[in-house]
The first five atom37 places (N, CA, C, CB, O) and aatype in JSON, in Angstrom:
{
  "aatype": [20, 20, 20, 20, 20, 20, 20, 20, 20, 20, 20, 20, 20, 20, 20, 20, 20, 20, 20, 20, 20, 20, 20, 20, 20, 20, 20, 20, 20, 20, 20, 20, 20, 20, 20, 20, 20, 20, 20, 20, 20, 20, 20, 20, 20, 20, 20, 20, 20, 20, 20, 20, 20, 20, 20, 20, 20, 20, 20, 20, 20, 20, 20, 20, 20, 20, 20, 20, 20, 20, 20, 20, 20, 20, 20, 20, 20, 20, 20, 20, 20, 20, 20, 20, 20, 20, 20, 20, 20, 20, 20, 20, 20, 20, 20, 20, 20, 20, 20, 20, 20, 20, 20, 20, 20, 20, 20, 20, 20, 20, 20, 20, 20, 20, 20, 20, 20, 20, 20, 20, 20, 20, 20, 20],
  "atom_mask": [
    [1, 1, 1, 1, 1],
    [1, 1, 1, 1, 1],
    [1, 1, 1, 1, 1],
    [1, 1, 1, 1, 1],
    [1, 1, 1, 1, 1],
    [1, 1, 1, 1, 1],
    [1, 1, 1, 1, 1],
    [1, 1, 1, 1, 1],
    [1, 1, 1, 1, 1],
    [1, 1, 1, 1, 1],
    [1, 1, 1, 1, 1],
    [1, 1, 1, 1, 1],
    [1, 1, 1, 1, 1],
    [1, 1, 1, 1, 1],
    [1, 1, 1, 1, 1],
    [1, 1, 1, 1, 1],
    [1, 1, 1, 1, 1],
    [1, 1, 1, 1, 1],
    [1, 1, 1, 1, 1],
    [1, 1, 1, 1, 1],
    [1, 1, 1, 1, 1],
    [1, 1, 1, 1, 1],
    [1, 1, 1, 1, 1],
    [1, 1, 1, 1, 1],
    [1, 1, 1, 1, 1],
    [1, 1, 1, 1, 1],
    [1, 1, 1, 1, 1],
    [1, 1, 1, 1, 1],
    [1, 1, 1, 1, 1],
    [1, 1, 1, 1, 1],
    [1, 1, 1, 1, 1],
    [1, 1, 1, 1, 1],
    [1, 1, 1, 1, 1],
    [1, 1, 1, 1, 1],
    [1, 1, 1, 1, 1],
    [1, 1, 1, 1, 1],
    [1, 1, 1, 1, 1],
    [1, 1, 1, 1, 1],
    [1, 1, 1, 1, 1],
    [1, 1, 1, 1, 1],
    [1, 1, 1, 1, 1],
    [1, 1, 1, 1, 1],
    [1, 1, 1, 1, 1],
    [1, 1, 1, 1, 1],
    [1, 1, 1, 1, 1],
    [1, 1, 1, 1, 1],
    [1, 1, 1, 1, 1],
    [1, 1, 1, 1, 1],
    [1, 1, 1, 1, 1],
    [1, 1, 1, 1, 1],
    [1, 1, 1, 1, 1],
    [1, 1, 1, 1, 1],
    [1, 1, 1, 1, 1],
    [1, 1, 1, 1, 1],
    [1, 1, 1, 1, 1],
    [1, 1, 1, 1, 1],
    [1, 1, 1, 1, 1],
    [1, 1, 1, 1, 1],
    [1, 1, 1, 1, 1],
    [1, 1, 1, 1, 1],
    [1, 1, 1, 1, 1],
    [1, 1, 1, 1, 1],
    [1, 1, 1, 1, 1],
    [1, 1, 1, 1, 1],
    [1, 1, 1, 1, 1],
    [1, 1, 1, 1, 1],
    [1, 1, 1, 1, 1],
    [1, 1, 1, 1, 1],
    [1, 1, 1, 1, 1],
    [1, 1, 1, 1, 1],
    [1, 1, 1, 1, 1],
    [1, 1, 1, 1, 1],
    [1, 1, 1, 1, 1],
    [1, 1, 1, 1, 1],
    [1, 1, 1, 1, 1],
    [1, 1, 1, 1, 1],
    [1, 1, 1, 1, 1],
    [1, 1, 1, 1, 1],
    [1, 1, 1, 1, 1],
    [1, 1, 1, 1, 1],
    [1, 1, 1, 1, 1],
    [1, 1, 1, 1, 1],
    [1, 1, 1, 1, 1],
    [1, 1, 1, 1, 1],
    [1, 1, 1, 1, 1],
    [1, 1, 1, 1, 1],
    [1, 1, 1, 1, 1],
    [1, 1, 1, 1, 1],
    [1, 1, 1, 1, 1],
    [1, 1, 1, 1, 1],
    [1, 1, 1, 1, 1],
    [1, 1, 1, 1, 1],
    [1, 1, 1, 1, 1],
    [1, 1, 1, 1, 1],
    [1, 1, 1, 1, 1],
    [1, 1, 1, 1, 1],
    [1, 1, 1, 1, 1],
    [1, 1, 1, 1, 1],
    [1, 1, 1, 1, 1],
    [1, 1, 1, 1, 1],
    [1, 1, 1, 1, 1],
    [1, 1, 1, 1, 1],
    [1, 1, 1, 1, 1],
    [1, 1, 1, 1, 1],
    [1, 1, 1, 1, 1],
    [1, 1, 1, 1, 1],
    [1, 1, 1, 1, 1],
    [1, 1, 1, 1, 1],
    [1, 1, 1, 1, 1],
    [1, 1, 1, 1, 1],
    [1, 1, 1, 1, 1],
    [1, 1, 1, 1, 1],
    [1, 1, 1, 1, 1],
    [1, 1, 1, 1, 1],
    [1, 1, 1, 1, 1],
    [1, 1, 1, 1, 1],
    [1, 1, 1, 1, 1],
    [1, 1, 1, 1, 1],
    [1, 1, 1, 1, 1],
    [1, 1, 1, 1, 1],
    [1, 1, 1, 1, 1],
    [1, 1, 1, 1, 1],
    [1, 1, 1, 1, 1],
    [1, 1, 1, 1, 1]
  ],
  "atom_positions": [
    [[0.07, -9.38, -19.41], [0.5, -9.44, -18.04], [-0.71, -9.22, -17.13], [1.59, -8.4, -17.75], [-1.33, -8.2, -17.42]],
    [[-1.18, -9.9, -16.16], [-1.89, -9.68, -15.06], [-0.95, -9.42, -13.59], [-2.84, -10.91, -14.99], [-0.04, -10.19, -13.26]],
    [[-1.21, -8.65, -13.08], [-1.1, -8.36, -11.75], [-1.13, -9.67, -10.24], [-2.28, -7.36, -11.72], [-2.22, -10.15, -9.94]],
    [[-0.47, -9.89, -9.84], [-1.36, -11.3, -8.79], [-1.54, -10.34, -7.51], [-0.13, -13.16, -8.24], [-2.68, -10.27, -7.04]],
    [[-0.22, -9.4, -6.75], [-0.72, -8.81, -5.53], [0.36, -7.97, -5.36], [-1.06, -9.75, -4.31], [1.27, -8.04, -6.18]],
    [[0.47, -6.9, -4.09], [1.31, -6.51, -3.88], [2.27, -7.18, -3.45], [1.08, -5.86, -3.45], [1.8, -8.06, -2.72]],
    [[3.74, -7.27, -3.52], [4.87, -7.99, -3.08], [5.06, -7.62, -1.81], [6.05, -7.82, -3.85], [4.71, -8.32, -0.87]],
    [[5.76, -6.22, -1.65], [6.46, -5.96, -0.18], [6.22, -3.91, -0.35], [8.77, -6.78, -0.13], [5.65, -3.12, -1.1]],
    [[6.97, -3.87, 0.71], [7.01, -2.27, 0.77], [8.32, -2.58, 1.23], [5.87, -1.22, 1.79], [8.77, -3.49, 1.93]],
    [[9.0, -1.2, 0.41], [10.83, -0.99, 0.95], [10.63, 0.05, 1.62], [12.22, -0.67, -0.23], [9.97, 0.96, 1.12]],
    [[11.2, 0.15, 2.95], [11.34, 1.31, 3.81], [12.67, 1.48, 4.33], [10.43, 1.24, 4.92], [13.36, 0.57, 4.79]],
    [[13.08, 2.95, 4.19], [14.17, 3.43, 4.47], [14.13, 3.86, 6.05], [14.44, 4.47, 3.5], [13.13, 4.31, 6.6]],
    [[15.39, 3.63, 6.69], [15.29, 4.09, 7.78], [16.54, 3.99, 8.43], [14.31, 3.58, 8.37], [17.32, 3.11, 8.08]],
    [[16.88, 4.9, 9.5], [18.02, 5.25, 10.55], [17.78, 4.69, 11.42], [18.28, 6.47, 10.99], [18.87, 4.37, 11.91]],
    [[17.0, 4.33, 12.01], [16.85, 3.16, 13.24], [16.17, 1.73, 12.61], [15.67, 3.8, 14.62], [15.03, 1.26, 12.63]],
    [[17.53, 1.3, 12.01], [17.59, 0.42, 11.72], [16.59, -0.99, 12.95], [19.05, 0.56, 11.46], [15.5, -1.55, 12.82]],
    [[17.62, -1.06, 14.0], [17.41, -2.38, 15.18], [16.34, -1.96, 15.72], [18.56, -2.69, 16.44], [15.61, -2.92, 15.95]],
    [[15.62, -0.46, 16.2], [14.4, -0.03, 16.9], [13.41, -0.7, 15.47], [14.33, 2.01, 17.35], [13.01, -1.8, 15.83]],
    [[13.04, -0.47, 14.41], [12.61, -0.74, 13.38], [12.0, -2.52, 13.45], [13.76, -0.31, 12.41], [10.89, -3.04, 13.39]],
    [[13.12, -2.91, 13.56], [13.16, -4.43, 13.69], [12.42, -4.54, 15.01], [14.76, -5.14, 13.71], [11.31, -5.08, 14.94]],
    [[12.7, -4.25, 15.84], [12.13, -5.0, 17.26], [10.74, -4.22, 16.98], [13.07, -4.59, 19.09], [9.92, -5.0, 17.45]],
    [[10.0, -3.06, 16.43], [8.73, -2.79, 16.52], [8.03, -3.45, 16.03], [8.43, -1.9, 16.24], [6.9, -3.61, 16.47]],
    [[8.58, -4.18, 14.68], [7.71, -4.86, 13.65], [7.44, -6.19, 14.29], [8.42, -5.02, 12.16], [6.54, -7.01, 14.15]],
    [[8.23, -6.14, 14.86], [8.43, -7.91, 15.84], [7.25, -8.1, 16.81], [10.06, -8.02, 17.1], [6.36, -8.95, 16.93]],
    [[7.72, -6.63, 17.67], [7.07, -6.77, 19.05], [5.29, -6.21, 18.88], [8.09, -5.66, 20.27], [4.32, -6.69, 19.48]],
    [[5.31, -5.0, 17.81], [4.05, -4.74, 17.98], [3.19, -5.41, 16.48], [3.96, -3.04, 18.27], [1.99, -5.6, 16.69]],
    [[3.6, -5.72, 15.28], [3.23, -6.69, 14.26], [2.81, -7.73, 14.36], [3.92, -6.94, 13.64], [1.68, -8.1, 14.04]],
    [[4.21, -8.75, 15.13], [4.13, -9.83, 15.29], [4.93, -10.39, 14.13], [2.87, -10.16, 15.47], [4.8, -11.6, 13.92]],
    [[5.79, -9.63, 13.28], [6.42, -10.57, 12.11], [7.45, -10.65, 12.76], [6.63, -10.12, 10.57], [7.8, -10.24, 13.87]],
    [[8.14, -11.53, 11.51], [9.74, -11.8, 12.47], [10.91, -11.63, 11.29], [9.93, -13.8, 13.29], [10.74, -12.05, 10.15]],
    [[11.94, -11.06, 11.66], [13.08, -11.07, 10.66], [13.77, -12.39, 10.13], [14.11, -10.31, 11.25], [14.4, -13.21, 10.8]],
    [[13.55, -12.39, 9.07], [14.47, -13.41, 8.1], [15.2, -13.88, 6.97], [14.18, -13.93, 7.98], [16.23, -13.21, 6.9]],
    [[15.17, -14.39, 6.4], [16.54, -14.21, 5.38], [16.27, -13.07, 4.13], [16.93, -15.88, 4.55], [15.22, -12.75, 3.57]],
    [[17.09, -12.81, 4.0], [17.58, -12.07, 3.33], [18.73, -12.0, 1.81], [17.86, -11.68, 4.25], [19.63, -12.84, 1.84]],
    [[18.71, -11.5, 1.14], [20.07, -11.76, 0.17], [21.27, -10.98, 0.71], [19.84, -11.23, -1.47], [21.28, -10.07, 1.54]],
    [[22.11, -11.47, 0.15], [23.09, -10.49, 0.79], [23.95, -8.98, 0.22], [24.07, -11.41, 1.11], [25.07, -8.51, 0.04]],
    [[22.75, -8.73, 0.1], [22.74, -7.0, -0.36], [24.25, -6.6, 0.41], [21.03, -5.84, 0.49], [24.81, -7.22, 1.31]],
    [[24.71, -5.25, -0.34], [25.91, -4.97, 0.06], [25.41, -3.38, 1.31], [27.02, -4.69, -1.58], [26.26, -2.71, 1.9]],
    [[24.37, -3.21, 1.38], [24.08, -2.48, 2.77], [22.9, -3.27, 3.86], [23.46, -0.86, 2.34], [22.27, -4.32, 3.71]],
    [[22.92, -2.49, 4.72], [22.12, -3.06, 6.17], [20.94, -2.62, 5.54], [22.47, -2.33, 7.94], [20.63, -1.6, 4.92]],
    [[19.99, -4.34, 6.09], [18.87, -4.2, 6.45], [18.05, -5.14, 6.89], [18.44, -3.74, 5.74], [18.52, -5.75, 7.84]],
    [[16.86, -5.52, 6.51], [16.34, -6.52, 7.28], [14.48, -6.71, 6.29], [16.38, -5.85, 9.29], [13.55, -5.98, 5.95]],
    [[14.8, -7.82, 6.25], [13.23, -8.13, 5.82], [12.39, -8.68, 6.73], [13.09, -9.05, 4.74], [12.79, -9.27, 7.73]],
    [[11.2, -8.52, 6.43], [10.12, -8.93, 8.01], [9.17, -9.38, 6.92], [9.36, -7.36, 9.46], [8.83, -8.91, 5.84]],
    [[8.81, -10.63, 7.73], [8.02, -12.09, 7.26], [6.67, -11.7, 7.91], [8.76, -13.8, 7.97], [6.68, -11.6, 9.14]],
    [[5.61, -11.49, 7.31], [4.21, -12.12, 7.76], [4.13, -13.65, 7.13], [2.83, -11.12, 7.14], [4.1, -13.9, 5.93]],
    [[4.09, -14.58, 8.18], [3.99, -15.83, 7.74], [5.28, -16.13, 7.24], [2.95, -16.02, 6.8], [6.36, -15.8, 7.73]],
    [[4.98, -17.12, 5.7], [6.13, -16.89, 4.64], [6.66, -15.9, 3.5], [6.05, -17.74, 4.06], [7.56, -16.01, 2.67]],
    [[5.87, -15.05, 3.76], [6.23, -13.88, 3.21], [7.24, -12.47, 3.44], [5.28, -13.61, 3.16], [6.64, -11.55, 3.99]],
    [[8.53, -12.23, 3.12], [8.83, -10.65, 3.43], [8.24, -9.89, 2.73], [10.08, -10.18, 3.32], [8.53, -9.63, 1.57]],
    [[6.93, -9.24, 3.69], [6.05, -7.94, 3.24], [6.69, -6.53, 3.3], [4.8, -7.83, 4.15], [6.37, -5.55, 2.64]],
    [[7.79, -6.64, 4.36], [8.29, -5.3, 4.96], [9.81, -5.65, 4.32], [8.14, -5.07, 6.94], [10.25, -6.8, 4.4]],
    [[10.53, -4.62, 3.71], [11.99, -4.9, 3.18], [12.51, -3.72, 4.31], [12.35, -4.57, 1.18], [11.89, -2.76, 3.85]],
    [[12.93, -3.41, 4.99], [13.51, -2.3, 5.94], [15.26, -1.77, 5.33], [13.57, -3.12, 7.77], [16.19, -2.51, 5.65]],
    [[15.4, -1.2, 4.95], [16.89, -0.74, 4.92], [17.58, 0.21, 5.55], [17.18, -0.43, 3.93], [16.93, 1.24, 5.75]],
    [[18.95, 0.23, 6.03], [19.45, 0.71, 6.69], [20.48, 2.01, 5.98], [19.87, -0.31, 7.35], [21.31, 1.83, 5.1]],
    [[20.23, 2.99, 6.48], [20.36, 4.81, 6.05], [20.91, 4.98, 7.14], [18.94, 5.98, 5.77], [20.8, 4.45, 8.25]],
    [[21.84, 6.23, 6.48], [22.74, 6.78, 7.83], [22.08, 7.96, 8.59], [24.29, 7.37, 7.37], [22.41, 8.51, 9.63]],
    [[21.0, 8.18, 7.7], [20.53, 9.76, 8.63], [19.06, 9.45, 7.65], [21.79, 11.87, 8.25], [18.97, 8.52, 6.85]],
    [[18.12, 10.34, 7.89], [16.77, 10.15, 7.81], [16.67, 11.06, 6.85], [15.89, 10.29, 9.01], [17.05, 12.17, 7.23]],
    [[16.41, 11.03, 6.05], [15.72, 12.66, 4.72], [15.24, 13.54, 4.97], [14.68, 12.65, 3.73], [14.31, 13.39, 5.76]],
    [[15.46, 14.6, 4.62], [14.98, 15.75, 5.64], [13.48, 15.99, 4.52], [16.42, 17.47, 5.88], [13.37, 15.98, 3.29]],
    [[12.55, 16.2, 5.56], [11.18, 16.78, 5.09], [10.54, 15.54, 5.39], [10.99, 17.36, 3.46], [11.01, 14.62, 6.07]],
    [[9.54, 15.59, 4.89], [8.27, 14.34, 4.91], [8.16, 13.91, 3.06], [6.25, 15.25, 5.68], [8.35, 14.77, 2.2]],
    [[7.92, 12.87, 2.84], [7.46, 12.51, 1.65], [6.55, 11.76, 1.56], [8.19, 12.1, 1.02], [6.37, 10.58, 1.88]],
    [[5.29, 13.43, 0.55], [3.96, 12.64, 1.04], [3.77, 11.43, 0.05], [2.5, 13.67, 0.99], [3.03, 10.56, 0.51]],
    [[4.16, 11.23, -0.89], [4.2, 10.63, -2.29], [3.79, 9.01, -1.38], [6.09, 10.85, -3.38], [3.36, 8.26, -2.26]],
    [[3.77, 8.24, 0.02], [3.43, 6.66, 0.04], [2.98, 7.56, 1.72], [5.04, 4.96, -0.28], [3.71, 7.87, 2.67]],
    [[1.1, 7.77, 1.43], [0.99, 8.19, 2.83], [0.66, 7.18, 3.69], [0.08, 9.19, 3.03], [0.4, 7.5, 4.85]],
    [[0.58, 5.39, 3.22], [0.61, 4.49, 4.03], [0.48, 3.3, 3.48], [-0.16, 4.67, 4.88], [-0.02, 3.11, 2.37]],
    [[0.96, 2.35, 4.28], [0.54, 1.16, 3.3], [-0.15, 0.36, 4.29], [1.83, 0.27, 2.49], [-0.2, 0.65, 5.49]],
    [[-0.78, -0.87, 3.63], [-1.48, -1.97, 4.81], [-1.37, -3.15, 4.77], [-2.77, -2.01, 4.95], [-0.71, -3.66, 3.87]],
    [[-2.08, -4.03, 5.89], [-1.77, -5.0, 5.81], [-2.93, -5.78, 6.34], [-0.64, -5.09, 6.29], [-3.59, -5.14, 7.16]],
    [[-3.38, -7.05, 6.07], [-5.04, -7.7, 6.5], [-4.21, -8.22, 7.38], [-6.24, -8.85, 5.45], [-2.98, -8.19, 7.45]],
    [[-5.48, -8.97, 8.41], [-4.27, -9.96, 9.38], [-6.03, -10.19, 10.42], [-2.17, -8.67, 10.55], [-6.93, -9.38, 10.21]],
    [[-6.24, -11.45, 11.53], [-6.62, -11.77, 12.08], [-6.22, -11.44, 13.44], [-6.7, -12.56, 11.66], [-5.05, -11.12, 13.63]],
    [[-7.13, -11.48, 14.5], [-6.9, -11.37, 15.89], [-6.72, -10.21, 16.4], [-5.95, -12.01, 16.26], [-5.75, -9.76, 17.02]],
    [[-8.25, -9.48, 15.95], [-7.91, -8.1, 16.29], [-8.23, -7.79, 17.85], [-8.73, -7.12, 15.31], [-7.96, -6.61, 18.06]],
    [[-8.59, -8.26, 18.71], [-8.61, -8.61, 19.91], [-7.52, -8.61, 20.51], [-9.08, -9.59, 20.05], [-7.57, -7.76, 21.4]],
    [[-5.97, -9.44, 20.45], [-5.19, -9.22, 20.78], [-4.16, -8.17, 20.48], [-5.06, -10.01, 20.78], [-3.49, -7.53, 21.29]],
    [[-4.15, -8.09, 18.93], [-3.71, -6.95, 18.55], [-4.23, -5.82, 19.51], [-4.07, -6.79, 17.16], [-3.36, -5.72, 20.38]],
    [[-5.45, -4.74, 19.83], [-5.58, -3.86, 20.11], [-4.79, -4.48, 21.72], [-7.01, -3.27, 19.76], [-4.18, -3.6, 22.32]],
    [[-4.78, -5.45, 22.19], [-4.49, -5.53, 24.0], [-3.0, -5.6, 23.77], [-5.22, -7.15, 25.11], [-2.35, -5.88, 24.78]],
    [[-2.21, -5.4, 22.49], [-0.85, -5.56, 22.82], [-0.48, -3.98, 22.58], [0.01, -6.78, 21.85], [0.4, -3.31, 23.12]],
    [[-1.47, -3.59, 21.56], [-0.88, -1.75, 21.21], [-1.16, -1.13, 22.54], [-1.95, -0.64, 19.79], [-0.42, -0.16, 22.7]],
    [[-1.99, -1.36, 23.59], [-2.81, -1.06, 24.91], [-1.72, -0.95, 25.42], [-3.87, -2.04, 25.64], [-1.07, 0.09, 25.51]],
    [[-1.39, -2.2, 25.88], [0.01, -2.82, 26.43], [1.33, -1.96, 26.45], [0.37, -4.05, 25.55], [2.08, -1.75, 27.41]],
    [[1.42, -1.59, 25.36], [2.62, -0.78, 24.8], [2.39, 0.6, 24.66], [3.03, -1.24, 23.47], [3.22, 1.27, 24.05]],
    [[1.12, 1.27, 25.27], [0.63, 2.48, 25.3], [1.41, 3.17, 23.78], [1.0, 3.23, 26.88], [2.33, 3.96, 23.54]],
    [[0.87, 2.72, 23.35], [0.79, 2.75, 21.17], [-0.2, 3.79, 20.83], [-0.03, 0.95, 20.15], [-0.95, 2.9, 20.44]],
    [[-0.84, 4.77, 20.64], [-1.8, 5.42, 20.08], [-2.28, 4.45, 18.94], [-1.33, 6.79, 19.66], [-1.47, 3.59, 18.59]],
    [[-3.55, 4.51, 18.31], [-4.4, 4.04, 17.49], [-4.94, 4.48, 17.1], [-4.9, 3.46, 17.61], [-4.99, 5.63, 17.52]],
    [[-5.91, 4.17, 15.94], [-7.1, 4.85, 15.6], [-7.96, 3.94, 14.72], [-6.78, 6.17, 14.92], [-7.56, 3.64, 13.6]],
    [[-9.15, 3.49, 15.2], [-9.83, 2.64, 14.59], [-11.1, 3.18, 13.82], [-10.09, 1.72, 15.51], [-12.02, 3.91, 14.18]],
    [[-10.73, 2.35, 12.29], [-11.92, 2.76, 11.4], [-12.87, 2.13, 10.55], [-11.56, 3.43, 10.68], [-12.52, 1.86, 9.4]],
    [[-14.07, 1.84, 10.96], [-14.94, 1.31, 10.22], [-15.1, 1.36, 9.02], [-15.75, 1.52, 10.52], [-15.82, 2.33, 8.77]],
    [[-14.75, 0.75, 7.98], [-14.79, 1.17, 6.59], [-16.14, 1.07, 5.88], [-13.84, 0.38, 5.85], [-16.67, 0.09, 5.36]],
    [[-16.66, 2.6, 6.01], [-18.1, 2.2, 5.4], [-18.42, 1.43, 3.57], [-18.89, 3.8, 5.46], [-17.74, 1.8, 2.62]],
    [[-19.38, 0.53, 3.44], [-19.52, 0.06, 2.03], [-18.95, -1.44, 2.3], [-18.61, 1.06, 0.79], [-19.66, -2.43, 2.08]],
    [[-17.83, -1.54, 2.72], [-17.38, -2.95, 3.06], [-16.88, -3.43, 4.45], [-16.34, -3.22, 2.22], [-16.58, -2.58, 5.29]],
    [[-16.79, -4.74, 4.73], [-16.51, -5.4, 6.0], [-15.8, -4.93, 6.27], [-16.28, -6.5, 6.21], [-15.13, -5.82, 5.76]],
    [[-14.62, -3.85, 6.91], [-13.28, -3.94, 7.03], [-13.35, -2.69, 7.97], [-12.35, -3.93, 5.61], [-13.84, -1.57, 7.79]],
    [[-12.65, -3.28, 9.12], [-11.98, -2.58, 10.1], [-11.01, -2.35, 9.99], [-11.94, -2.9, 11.03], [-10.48, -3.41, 9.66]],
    [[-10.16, -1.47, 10.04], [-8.94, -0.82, 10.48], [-7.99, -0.19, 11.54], [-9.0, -0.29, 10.06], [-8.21, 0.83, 12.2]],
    [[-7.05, -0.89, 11.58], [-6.9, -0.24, 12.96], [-5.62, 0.91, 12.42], [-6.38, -1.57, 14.43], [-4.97, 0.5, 11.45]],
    [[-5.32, 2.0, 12.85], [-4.57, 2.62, 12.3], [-3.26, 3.32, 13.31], [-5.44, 3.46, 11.61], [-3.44, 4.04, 14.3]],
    [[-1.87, 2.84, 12.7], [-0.32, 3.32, 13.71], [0.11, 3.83, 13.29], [0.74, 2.7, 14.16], [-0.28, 4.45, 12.3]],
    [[1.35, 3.88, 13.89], [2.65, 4.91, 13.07], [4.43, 3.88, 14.09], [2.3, 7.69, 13.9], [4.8, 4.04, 15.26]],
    [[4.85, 3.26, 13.36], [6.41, 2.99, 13.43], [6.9, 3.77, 14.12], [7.16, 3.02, 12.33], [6.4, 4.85, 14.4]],
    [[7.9, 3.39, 14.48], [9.5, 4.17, 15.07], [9.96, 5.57, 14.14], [11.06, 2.82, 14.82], [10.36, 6.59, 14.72]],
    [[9.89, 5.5, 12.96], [9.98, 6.31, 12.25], [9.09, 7.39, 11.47], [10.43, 5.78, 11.8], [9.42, 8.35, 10.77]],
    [[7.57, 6.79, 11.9], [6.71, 7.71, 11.59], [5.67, 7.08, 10.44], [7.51, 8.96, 11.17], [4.62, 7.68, 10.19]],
    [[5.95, 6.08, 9.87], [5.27, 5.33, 8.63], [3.93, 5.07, 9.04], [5.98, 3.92, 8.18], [3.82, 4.33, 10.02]],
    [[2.77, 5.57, 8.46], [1.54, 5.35, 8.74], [1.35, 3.66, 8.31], [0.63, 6.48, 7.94], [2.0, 3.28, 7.34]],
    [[0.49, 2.69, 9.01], [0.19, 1.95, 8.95], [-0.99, 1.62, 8.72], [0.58, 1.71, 9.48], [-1.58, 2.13, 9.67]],
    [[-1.9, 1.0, 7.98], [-3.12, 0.06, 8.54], [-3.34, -1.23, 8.91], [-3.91, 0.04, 7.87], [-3.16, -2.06, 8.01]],
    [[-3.69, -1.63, 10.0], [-3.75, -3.4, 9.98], [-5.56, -3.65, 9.57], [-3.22, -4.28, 12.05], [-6.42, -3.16, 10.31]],
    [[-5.86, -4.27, 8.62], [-7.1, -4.48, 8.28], [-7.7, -5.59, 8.84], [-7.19, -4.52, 7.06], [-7.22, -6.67, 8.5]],
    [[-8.52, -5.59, 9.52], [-9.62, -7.03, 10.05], [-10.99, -7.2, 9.24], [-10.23, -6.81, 11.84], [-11.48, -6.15, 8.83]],
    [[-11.52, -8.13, 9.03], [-12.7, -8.25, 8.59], [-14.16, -8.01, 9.67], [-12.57, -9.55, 8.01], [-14.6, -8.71, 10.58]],
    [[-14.47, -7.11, 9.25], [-15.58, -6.66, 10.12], [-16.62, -7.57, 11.53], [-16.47, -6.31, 8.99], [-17.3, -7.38, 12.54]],
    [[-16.09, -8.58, 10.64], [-17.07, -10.07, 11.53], [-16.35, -10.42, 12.85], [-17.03, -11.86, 10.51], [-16.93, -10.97, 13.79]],
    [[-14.83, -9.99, 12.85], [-14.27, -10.24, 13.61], [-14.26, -8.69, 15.11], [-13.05, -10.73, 12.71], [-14.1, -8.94, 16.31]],
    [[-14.45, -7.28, 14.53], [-14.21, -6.8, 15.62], [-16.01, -6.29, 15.79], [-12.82, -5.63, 15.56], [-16.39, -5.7, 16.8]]
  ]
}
């Protein structure tokens, strides 16, 4: 067996529809099909891909679980990206990744999920 890439990340969550419109509005992915699982949720497309599986929980878990302290994602146009998190007075945190090309810009969701969006250095 070889490996080809990561598939998706499943995230649990109580704000279900806030969830959806963040990934939309501050990502840029968009919700789309889905199977028809017998609970709520929603998958979010970079491109043709659902990277993000979102599911819908009636209440949130109590504590933090450090066990997935973030996941990421590469992506182009880091220029607009930072003028839309601006936009949306979003906190950030941007990080030069020393050793290789890669910028990072670093969020947090509706629910608290650490993020990275990765750019290639050439670009910011």
């Amino acid at each position: 067996m070889q490996l080809n890439r990561l598939d998706h990340v499943n995230v649990k969550t109580a704000n279900l529809e806030q969830m959806i419109k963040w990934y939309e509005d501050v990502l840029g992915m968009t919700s789309g099909d889905r199977p028809p699982f017998p609970f709520p949720g929603a998958w979010m497309y970079a491109g043709e891909y659902p990277v993000v599986h979102l599911v819908g929980v009636d209440s949130e878990p109590a504590g933090h679980d450090p066990k997935l302290e973030h996941f990421a994602l590469s992506a182009t146009g880091y220029a607009s990206f930072l003028e839309n998190l601006d936009d949306r007075n979003i906190d950030y945190k941007v990080v030069k990744v020393p050793g290789i090309e890669v910028t990072q810009v670093n969020v947090f969701d509706v629910d608290g999920n650490h993020i990275h969006i990765d750019f290639q250095s050439q670009e910011t």
